[in-house]
C-alpha positions as CSV (number, residue, x, y, z in Angstrom):
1,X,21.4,-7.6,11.5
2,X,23.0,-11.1,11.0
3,X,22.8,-11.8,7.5
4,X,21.6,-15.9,8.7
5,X,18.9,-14.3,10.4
6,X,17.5,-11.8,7.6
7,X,17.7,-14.4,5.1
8,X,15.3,-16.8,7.8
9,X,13.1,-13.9,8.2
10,X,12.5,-12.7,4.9
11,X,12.0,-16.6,4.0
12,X,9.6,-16.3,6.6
13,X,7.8,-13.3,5.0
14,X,7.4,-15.1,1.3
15,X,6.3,-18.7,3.5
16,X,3.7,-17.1,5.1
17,X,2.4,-15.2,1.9
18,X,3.1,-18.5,-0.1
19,X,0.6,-20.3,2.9
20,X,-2.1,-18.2,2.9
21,X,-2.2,-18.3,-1.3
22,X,-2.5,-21.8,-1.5
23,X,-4.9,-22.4,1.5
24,X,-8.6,-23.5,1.0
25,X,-9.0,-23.5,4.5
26,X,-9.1,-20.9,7.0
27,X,-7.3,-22.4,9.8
28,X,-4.4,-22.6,7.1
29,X,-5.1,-18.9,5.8
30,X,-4.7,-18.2,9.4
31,X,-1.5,-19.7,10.2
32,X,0.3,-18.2,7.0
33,X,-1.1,-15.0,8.4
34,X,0.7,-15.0,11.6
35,X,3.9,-16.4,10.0
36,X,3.9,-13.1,8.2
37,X,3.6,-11.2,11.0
38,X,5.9,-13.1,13.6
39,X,8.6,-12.7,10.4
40,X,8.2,-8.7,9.7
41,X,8.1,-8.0,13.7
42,X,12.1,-8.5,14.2
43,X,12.7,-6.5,10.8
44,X,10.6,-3.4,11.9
45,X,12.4,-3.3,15.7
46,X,16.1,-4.4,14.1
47,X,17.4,-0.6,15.4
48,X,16.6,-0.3,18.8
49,X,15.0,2.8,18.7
50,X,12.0,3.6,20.8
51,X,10.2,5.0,18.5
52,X,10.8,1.8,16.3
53,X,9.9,0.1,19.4
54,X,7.0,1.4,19.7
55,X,5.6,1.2,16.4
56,X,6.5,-2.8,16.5
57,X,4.5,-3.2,19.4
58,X,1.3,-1.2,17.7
59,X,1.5,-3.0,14.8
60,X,1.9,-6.2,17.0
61,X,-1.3,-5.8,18.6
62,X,-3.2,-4.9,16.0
63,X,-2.1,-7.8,13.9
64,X,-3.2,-9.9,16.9
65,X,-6.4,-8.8,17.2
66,X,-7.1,-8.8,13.6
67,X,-5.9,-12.2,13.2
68,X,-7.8,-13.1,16.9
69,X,-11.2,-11.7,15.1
70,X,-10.5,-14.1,11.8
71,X,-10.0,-17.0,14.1
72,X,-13.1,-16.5,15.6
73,X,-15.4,-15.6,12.7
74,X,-14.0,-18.6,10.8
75,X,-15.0,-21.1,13.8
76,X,-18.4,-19.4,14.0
77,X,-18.8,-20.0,10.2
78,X,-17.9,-23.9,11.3
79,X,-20.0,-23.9,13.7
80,X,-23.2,-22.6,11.5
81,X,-22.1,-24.3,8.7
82,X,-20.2,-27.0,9.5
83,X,-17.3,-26.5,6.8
84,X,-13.7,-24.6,7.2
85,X,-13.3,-24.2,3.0
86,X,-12.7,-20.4,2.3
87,X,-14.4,-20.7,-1.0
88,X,-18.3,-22.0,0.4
89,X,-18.7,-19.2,3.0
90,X,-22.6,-18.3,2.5
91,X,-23.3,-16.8,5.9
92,X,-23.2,-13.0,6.0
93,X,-21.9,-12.8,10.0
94,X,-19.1,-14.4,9.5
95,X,-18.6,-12.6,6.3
96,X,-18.8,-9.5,7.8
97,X,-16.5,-10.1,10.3
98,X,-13.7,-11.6,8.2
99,X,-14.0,-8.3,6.0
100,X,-13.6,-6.6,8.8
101,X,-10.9,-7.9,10.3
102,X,-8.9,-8.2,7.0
103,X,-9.6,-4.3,6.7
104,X,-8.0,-4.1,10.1
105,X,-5.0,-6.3,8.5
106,X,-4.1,-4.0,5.7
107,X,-5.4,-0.9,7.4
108,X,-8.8,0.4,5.7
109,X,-10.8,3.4,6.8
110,X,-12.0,3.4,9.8
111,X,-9.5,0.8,10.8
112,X,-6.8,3.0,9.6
113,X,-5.4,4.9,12.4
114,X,-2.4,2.6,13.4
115,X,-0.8,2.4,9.9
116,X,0.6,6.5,9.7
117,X,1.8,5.5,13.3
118,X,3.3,2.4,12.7
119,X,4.6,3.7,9.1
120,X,6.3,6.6,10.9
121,X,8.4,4.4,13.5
122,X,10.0,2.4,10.4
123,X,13.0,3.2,8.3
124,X,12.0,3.5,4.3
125,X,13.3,-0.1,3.4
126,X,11.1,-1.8,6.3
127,X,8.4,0.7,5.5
128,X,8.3,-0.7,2.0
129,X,7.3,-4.0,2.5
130,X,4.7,-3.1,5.0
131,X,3.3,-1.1,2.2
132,X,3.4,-3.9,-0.4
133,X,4.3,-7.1,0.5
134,X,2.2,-7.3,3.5
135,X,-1.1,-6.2,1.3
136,X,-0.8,-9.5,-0.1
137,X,-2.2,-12.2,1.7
138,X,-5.5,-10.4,3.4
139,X,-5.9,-9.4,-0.2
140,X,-5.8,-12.8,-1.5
141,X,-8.6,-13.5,1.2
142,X,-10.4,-10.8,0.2
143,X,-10.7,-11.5,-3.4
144,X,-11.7,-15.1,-2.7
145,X,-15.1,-14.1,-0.4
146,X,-17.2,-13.9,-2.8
147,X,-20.1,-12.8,-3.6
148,X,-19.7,-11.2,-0.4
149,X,-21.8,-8.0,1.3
150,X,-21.4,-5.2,-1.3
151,X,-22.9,-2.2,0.9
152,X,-19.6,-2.5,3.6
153,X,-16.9,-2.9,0.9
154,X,-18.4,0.6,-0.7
155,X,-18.9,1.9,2.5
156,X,-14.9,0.6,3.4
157,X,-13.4,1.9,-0.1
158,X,-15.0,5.2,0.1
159,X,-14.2,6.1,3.6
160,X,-10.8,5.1,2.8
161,X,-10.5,7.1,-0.2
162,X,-11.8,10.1,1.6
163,X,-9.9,9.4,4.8
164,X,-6.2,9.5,2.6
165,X,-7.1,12.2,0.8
166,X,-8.2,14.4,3.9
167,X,-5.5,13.1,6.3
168,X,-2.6,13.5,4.3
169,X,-3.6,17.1,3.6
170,X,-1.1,18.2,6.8
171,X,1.4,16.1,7.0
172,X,5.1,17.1,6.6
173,X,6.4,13.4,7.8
174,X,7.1,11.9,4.1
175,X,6.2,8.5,5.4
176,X,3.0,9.5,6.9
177,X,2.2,10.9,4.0
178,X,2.8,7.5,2.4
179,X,0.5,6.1,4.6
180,X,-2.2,8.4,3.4
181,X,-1.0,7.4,0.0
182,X,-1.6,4.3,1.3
183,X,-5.1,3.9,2.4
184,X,-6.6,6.0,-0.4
185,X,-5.3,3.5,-2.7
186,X,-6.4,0.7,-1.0
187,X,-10.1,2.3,-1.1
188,X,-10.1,2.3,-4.9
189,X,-9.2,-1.5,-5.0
190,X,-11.9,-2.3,-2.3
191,X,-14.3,-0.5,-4.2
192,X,-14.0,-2.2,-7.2
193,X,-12.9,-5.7,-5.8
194,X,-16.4,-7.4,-5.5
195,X,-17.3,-5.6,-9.5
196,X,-13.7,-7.1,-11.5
197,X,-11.0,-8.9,-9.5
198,X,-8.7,-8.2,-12.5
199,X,-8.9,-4.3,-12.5
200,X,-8.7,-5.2,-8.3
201,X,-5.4,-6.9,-9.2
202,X,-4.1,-4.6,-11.6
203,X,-4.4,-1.4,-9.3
204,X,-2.6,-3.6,-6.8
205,X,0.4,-4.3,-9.3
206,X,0.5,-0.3,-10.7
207,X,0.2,0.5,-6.8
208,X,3.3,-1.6,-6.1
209,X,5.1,-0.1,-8.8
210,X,4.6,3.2,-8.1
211,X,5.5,3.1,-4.3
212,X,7.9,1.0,-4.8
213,X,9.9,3.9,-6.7
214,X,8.8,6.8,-4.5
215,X,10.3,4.9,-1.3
216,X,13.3,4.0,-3.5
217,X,13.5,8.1,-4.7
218,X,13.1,8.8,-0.7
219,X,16.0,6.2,-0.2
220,X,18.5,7.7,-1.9
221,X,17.9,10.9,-0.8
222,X,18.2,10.0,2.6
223,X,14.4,11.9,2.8
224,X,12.2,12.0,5.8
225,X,10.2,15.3,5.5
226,X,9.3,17.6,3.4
227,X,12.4,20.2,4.8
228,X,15.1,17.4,3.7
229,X,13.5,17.6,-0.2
230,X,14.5,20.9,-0.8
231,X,18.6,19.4,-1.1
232,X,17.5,17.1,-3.1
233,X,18.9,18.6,-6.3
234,X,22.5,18.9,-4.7
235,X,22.1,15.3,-4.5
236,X,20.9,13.5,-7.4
237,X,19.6,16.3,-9.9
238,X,18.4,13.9,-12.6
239,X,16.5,12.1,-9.9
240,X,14.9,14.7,-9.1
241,X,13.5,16.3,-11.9
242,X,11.7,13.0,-12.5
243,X,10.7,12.6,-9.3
244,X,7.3,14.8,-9.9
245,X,6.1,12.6,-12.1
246,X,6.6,9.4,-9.8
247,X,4.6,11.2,-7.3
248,X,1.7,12.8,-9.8
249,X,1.4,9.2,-11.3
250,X,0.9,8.0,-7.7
251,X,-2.5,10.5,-7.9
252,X,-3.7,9.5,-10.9
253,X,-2.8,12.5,-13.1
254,X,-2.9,11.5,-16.6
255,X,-0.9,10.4,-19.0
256,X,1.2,8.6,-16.7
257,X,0.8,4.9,-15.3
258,X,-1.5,6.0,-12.3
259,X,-4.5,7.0,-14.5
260,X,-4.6,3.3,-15.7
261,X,-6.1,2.1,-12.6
262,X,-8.4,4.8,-11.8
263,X,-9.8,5.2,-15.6
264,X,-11.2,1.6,-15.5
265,X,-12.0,1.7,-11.9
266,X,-14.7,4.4,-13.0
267,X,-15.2,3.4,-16.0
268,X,-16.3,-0.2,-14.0
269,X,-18.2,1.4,-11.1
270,X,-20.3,3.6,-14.3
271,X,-20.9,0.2,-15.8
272,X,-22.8,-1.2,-12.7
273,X,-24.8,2.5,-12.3
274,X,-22.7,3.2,-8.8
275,X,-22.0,6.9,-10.8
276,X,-22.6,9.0,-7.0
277,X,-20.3,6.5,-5.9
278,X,-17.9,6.7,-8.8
279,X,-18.5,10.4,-8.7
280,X,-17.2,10.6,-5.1
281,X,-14.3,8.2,-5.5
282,X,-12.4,10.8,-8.5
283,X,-13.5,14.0,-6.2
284,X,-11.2,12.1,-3.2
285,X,-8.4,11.8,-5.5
286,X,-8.2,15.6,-6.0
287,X,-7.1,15.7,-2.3
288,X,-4.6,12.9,-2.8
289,X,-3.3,15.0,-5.9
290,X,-3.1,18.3,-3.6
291,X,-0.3,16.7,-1.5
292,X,1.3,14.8,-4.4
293,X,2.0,18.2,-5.8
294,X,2.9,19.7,-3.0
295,X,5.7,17.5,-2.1
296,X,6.7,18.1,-6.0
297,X,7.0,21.5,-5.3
298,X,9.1,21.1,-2.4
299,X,11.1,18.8,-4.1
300,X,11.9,20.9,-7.3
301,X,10.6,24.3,-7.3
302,X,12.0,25.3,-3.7
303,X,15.9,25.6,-3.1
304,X,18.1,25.2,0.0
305,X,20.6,27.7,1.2
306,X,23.5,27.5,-1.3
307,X,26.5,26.8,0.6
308,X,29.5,24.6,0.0
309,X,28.2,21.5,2.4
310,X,24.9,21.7,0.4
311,X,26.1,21.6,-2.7
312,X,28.5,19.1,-2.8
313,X,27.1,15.7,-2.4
314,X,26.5,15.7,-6.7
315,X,30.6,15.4,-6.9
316,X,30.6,12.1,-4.3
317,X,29.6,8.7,-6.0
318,X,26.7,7.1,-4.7
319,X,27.4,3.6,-3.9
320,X,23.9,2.1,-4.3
321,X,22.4,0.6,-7.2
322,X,20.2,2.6,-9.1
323,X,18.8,-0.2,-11.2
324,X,15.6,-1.3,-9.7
325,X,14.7,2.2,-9.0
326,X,15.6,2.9,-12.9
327,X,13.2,-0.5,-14.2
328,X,10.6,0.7,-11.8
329,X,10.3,4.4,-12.1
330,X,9.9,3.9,-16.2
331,X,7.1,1.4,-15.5
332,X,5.8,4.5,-13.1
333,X,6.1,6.9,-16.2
334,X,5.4,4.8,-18.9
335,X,2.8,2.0,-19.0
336,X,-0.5,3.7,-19.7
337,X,-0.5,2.8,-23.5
338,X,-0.1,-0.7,-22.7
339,X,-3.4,-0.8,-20.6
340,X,-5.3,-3.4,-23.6
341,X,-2.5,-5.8,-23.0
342,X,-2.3,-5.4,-19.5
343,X,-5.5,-6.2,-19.1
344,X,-5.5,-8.7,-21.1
345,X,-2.6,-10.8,-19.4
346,X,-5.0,-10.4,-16.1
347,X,-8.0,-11.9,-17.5
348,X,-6.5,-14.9,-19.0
């Protein structure tokens, strides 16, 4: 892609983000939406393929209807009301629609089944920012309706934490399996979004983090199923043995940065006696950790055929830089003991 135009689009991408933050009004919050969404739609199709393509077009129309269905519960909330500011919505239709469209936006159970699709049809870099970046602004949306209707949020973050867990189970596409990844962690954050917006905030940042180095990890193995992991020590050895823990702080296992968010998620939901709730939550993360470890098993504990092509990749130089996946991966490893001060930062 022209360099002009993937500078214009990714200032497109932090515009429309940048909109939506700093809107009080929902025709505004709308419009920053759809800047997003016009901006990402050239970066997702940039290769021509048809199965890229494809997945442009699905995640095209769902945007569209999503951001259709916010358009039309924020007029109906003008029209009952007679106000457009995001912060004084009080009726629970319109409130219910918005939180369901914006679980559309980001992809929450049961509004989930485009996101493995469109997640699939991408290359790892593109398939990153829709993971992360794109969370953003529907989050920021989120967090500012309240008090809103706590029975659908728990009913949206449970079915979603269930619904990654389960459907990730058998996958051998690594980015579908992402996707999974995916939803389940978005479930925590709903669940827990209405009780603290700083814990909501904090699982976002670990989230970000942490997928942010397993897409990187993915990268530079030039990874797209679970097959291609079994090279990965000819390729970057070191990598890989670290690699496990990336993907077992992504489930949550103790002591490494993925517990963080999970502990005081529980430790919340206990607080405000949801325990069946809570209870339910930490049993769906077991499934998450079944194919975390599985793919850590493929990646280190399984070897391909030894033969010269194989095992000679270690000898060439790679030519990308390893530093942001090097600064992220230690924050993935590493950041559970500074949990008080993290916490602390967010509730400033």
């Amino acid at each position: 892609m022209n360099p002009y135009i993937l500078a214009i689009l990714l200032f497109g991408l932090g515009l429309g983000t940048t909109i939506t933050f700093a809107s009080s009004h929902w025709l505004l919050a709308w419009m920053g939406l759809e800047i997003n969404t016009l901006a990402i739609i050239p970066l997702m199709a940039q290769h021509h393929h048809p199965r890229a393509v494809e997945a442009t077009t699905k995640y095209f129309l769902t945007q569209a209807t999503a951001a259709a269905m916010l358009l039309f519960a924020s007029t109906t909330n003008a029209w009952l009301s007679g106000q457009w500011e995001i912060q004084q919505m009080s009726h629970p239709l319109p409130i219910t629609m918005i939180t369901i469209a914006l679980a559309l936006k980001v992809g929450l159970a049961p509004l989930h089944s485009w996101l493995p699709e469109v997640l699939q049809g991408l290359d790892l870099t593109t398939g990153l920012i829709l993971s992360t970046w794109q969370k953003l602004a529907p989050f920021a949306l989120l967090l500012q309706l309240q008090p809103t209707n706590t029975t659908i949020l728990i009913i949206l973050g449970l079915a979603s934490t269930l619904i990654g867990g389960w459907g990730g189970l058998n996958q051998t596409q690594l980015r579908k399996i992402l996707a999974y990844s995916s939803i389940a962690h978005l479930g925590w954050m709903i669940l827990i979004m209405q009780f603290s917006p700083s814990i909501t905030l904090l699982t976002l940042l670990t989230y970000f983090i942490m997928t942010f180095s397993t897409f990187l990890i993915f990268k530079l193995n030039q990874a797209t199923n679970i097959n291609t992991l079994a090279t990965s020590w000819a390729k970057a050895p070191v990598l890989t043995s670290l690699a496990p823990l990336a993907l077992l702080s992504l489930g949550g296992l103790p002591p490494l940065t993925g517990f963080m968010p999970k502990w005081l998620i529980l430790q919340e939901l206990t607080k405000q006696d949801l325990a069946p709730t809570a209870t339910m939550a930490a049993l769906s993360a077991l499934l998450s950790l079944y194919f975390y470890l599985r793919l850590s098993y493929a990646m280190t504990l399984t070897m391909s055929p030894n033969n010269m092509t194989g095992t000679s990749p270690w000898r060439l130089h790679s030519m990308q830089n390893t530093l942001p996946l090097a600064i992220s991966l230690t924050a993935t490893l590493a950041l559970l003991p500074l949990t008080p001060a993290t916490m602390a930062l967010l509730t400033i």
